[in-house]
DRENNU-217958 format. One record per residue (C-alpha): residue in one letter; residue number from 0; y negated, x, z negated. Coordinates in nm, 2 decimals, decimal comma, always signed. Layout:
BEGIN
  aa    i       Y       X       Z
   A  NUM       Y       X       Z
...
//
This chain:
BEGIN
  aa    i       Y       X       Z
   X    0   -3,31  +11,09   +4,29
   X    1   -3,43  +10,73   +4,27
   X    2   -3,56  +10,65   +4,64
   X    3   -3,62  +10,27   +4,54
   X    4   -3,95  +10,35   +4,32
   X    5   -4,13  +10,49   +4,66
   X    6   -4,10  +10,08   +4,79
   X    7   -4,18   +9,98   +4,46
   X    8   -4,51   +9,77   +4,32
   X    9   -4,64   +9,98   +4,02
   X   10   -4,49   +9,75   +3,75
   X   11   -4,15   +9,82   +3,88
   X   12   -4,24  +10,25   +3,88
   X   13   -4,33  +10,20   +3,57
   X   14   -4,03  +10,02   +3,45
   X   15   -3,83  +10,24   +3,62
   X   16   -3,97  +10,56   +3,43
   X   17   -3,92  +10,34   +3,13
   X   18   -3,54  +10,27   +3,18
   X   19   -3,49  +10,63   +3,23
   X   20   -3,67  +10,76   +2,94
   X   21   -3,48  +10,51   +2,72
   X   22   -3,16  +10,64   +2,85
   X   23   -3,23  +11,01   +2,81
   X   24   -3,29  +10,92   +2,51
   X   25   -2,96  +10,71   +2,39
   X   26   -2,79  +11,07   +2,62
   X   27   -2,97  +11,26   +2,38
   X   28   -3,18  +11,24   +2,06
   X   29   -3,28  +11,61   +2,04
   X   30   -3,47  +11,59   +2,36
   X   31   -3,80  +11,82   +2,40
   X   32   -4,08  +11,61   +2,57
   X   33   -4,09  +11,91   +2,79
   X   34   -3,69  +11,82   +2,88
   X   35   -3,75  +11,46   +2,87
   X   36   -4,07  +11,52   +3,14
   X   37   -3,77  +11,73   +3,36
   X   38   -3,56  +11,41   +3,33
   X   39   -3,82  +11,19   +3,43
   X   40   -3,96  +11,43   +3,73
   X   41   -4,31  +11,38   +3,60
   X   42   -4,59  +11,59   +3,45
   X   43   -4,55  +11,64   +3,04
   X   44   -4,87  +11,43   +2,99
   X   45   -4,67  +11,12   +3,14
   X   46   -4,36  +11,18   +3,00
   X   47   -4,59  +11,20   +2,63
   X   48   -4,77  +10,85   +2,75
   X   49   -4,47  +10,67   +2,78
   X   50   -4,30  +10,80   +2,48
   X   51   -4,58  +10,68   +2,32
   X   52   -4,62  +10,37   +2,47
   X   53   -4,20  +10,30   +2,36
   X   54   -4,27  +10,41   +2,02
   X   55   -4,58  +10,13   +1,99
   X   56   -4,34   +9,87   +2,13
   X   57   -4,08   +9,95   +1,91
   X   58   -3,83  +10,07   +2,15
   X   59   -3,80  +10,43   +2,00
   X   60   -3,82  +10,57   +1,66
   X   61   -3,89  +10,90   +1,60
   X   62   -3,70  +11,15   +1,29
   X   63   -3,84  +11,49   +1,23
   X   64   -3,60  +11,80   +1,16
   X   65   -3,60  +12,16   +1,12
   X   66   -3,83  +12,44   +1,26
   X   67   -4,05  +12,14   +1,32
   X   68   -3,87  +11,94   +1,58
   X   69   -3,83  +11,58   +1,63
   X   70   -3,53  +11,38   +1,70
   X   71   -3,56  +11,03   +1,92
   X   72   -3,39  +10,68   +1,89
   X   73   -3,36  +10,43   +2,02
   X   74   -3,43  +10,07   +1,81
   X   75   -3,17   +9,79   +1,85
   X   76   -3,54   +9,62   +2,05
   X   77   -3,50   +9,96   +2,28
   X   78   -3,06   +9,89   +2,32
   X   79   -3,17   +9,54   +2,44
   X   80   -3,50   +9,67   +2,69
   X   81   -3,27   +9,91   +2,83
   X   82   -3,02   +9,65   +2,90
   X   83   -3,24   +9,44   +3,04
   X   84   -3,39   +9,69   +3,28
   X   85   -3,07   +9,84   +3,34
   X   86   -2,98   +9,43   +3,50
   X   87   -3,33   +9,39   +3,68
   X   88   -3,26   +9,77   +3,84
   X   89   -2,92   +9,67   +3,97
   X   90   -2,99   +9,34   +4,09
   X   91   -3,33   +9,54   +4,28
   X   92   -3,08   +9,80   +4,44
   X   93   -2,82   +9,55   +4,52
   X   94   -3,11   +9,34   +4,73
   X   95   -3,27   +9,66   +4,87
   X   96   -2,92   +9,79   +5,01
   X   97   -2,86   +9,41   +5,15
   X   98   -3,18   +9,43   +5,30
   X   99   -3,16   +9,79   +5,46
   X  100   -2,86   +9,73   +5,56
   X  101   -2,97   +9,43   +5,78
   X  102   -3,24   +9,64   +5,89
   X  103   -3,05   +9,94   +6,01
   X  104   -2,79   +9,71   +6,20
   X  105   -3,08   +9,55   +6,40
   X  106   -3,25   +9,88   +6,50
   X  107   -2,90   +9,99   +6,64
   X  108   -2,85   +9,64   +6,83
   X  109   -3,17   +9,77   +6,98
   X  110   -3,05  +10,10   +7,02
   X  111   -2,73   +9,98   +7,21
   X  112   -2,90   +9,73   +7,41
   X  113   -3,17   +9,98   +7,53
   X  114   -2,87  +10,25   +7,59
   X  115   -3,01  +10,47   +7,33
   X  116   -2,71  +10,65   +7,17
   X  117   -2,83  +10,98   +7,03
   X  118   -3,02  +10,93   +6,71
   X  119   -3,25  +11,17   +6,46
   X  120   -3,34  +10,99   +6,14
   X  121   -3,67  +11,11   +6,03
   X  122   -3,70  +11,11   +5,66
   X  123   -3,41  +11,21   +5,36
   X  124   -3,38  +10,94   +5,17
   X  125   -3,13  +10,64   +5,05
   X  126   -3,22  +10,46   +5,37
   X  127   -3,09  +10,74   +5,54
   X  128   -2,79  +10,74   +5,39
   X  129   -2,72  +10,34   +5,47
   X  130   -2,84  +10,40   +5,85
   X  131   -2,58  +10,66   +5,88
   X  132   -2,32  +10,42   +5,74
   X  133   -2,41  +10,14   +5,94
   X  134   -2,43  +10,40   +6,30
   X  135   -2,04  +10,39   +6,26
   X  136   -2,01  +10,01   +6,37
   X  137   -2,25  +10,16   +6,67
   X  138   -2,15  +10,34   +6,95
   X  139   -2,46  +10,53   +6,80
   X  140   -2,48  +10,96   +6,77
   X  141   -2,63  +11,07   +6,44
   X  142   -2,73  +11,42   +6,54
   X  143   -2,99  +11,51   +6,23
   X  144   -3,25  +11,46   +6,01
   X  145   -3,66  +11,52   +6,07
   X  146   -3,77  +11,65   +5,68
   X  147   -4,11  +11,88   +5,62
   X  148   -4,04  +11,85   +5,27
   X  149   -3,66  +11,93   +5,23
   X  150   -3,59  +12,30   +5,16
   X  151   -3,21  +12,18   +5,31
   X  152   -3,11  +12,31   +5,59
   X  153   -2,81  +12,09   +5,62
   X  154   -2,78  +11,73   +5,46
   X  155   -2,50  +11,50   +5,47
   X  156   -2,31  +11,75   +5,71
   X  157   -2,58  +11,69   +5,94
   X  158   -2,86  +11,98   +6,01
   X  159   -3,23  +11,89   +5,90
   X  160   -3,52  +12,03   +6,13
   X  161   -3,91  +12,02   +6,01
   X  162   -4,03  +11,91   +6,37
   X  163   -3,84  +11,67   +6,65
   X  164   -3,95  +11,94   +6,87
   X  165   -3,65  +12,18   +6,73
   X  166   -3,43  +11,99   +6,90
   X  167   -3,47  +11,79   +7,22
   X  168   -3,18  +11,66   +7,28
   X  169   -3,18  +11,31   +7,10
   X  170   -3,33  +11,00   +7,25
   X  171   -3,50  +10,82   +6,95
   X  172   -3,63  +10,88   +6,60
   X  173   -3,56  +10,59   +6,32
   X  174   -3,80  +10,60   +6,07
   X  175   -3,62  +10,67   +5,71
   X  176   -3,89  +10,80   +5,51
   X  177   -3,95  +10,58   +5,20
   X  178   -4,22  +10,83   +5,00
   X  179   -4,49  +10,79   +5,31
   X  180   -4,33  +10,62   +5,60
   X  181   -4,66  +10,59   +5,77
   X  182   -4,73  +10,96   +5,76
   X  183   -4,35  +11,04   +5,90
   X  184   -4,46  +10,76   +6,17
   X  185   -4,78  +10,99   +6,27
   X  186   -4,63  +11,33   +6,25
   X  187   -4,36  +11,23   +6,47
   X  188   -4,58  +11,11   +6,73
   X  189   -4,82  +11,40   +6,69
   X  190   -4,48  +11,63   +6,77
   X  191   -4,32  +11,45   +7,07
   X  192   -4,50  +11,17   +7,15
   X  193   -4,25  +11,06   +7,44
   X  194   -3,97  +11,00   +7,22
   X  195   -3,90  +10,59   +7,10
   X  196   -3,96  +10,54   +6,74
   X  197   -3,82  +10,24   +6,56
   X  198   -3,90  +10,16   +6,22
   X  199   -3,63   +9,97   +5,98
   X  200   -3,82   +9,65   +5,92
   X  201   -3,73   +9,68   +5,57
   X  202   -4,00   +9,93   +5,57
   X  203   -4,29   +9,62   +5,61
   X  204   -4,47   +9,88   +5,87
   X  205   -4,62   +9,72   +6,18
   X  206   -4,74  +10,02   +6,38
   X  207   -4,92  +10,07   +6,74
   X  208   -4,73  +10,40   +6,77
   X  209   -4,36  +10,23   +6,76
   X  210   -4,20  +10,24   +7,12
   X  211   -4,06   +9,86   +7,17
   X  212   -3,84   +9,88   +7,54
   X  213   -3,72   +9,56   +7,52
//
């Protein structure tokens, strides 16, 4: 799963569902739109739209076959958009982990200096993943995850609850959700209101309901 497109502006979702149809597409040539929508994790009617909108720009060519199928290439135009995308998506994944990273690190410092050591992230996501990374330099106690959405029980090695309230025993949420971090920021105060939340800057949220001891 691509976290970064929930942090995205809409030129960059859209040039994201662009790179990975084009390389479906160089994976595959016999692709069914119906597989290429599973690949992209969008409805058909999408996936159809920005077929279309490759084949108009010249990215993709299309070849019928047998029993009335088509087969899908790309154009040496679509080898050279796909690189190009393929760059801009790296470089946006290498500045998103620098910035997360920075992020996480000064939620912990605030963590540490407030002698807050047992931890719940609240949200599954590639943020998660870097926070628990960058715990380890903490004296910091990664004890779970807060999902509604996952059907996971366990994630990471760590076990995922749907409500804080499932287990008491941590003192602080960090806010990890990318899809709708402002939703995860709500429900968590909704469930245990008394608990510290601290939101990753990286996040741009600035929230009446984040806990701030310092």
């Amino acid at each position: 799963m691509m976290y970064l497109v929930h942090i995205m502006n809409t030129d960059s979702k859209e040039d994201s569902l662009t790179l990975s149809l084009l390389q479906a597409i160089d994976k595959q040539s016999n692709l069914t739109q119906r597989h290429l929508a599973d690949r992209l994790g969008v409805a058909l009617g999408l996936a159809n739209s920005y077929l279309k909108r490759c084949v108009t720009k010249g990215l993709v060519k299309i070849e019928q076959a047998p029993a009335n199928r088509y087969l899908y290439y790309l154009t040496p135009k679509g080898f050279t958009e796909k690189s190009r995308l393929t760059a801009e998506y790296l470089s946006i994944s290498f500045g998103f982990y620098r910035r997360a990273s920075t992020s996480c690190s000064e939620v912990f410092q605030k963590c540490v200096n407030q002698n807050i050591h047992s931890i719940i992230l609240c949200g599954i996501s590639e943020l998660a993943e870097i926070a628990i990374l960058r715990s380890r330099e903490f004296n910091i106690n990664i004890i779970g995850f807060i999902d509604r959405e996952s059907p996971e029980i366990e994630h990471l090695g760590y076990p995922v609850w749907k409500s804080p309230i499932q287990n008491p025993e941590y003192d602080a949420c960090i806010i990890t959700e990318l899809k709708n971090p402002q939703a995860m920021i709500d429900y968590i105060n909704v469930e245990d209101g008394e608990k510290t939340i601290f939101i990753p800057e990286i996040l741009g949220i600035k929230n009446l309901s984040e806990k701030n001891l310092e």
